[in-house]
C-alpha positions in Angstrom: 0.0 0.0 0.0 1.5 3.4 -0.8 1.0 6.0 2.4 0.6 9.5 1.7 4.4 9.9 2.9 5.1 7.7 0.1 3.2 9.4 -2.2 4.5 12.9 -1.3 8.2 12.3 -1.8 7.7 10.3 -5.0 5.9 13.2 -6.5 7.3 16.7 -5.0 9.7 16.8 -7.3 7.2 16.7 -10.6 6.9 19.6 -12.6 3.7 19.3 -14.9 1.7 18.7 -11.5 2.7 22.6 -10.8 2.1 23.8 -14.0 -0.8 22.0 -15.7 -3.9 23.7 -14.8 -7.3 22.2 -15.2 -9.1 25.2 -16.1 -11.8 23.7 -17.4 -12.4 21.4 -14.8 -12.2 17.6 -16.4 -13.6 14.6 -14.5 -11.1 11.4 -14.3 -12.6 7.9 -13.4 -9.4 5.7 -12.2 -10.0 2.3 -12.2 -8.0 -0.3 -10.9 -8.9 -3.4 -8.3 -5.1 -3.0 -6.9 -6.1 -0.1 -4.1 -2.6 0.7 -4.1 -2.2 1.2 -7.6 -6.0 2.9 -7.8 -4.3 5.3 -4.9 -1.9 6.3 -6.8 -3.0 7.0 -9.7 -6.0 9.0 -7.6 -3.6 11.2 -5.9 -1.5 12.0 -9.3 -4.5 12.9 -10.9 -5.8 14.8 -7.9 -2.4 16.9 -8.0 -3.1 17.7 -11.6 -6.3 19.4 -10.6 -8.5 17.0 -11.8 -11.7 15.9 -10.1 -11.1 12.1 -9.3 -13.8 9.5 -9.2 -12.7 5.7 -8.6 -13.8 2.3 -9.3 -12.6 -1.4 -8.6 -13.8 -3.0 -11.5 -15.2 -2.5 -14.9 -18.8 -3.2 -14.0 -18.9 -0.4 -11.2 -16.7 1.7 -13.5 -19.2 1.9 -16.1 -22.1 2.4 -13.7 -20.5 5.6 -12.3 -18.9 6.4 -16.3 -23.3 6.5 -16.9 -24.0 8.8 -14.4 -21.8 11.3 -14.4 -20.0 12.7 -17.0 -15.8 12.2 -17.4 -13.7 13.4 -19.8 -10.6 10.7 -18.9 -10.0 7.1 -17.7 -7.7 5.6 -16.7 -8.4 1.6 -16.2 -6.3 -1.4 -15.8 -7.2 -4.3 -18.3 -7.3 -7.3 -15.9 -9.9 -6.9 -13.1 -12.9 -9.0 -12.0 -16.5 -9.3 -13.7 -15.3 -6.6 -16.5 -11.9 -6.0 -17.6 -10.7 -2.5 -18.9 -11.3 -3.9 -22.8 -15.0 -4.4 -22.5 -15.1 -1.4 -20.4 -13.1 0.7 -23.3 -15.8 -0.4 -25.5 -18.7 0.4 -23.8 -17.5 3.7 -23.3 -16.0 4.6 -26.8 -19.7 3.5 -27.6 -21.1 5.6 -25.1 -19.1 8.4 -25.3 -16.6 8.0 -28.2 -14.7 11.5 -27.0 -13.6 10.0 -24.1 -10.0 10.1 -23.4 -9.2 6.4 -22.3 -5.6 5.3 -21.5 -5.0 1.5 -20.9 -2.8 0.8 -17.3 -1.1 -2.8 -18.0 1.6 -4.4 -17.8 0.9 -6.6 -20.7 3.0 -4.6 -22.6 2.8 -7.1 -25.7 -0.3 -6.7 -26.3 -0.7 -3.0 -27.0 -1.3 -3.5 -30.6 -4.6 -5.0 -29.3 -5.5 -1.8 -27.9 -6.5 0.5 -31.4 -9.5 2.2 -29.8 -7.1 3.4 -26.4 -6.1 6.7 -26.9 -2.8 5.7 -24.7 -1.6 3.0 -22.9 0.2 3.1 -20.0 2.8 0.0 -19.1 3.6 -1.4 -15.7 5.5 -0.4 -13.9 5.4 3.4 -14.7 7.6 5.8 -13.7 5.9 9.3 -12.8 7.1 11.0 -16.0 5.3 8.7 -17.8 2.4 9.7 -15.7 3.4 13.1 -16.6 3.3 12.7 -20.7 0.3 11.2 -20.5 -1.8 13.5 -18.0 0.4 16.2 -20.4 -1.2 14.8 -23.8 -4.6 14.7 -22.5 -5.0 18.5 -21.4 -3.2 19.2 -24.6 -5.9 17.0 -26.6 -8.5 19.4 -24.7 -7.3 23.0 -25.7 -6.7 21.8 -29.5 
């Protein structure tokens, strides 16, 4: 489990978390059944600015992705009852502007992945975090 001591001198050094500014205040949906992972990724997005909702699985995932609206996920691919594929599909159906970045450490299989916008391998270093938060709020002001 990462504490928020942890968390706090992992990321205190990271510049794009000081300069990125969510000014029009995008919604991110983590979702990961590995709480420690799911933390992390919460609290990275959370010092971007972003407004985080989470979910442990792909079923609860696309339950909150129907009520409320989210302009980026972030899901792992292996979880219980639905994995982050079928829940990439439902919401590219749903919602095709979503911006939905893949978390997995299958790394071989990213060519798999065509309807991700990105896909993030594990383990991840918090620059990679970075680009991809970075790419995101760029995909929004263009």
């Amino acid at each position: 489990m990462i504490t928020d001591n942890d968390f706090q001198s992992r990321t205190q050094n990271s510049g794009i978390f000081f300069a990125v500014q969510n000014s029009f205040n995008a919604t991110a949906l983590v979702v990961d059944d590995d709480p420690g992972i799911q933390l992390l990724l919460r609290r990275m997005a959370e010092r971007a600015r972003l407004k985080v909702l989470t979910a442990s699985d792909g079923v609860e995932a696309l339950e909150i992705f129907k009520r409320q609206p989210v302009e980026l996920v972030l899901t792992d691919i292996n979880m219980p009852r639905m994995d982050g594929l079928q829940l990439l599909g439902h919401i590219k159906t749903i919602q095709p502007a979503t911006f939905v970045v893949l978390v997995t450490a299958n790394q071989h299989q990213i060519e798999n992945y065509h309807q991700a916008d990105l896909v993030l391998g594990k383990p991840f270093r918090l620059q990679d975090f970075e680009a991809v938060l970075q790419t995101f709020f760029q995909t929004r002001t263009s």
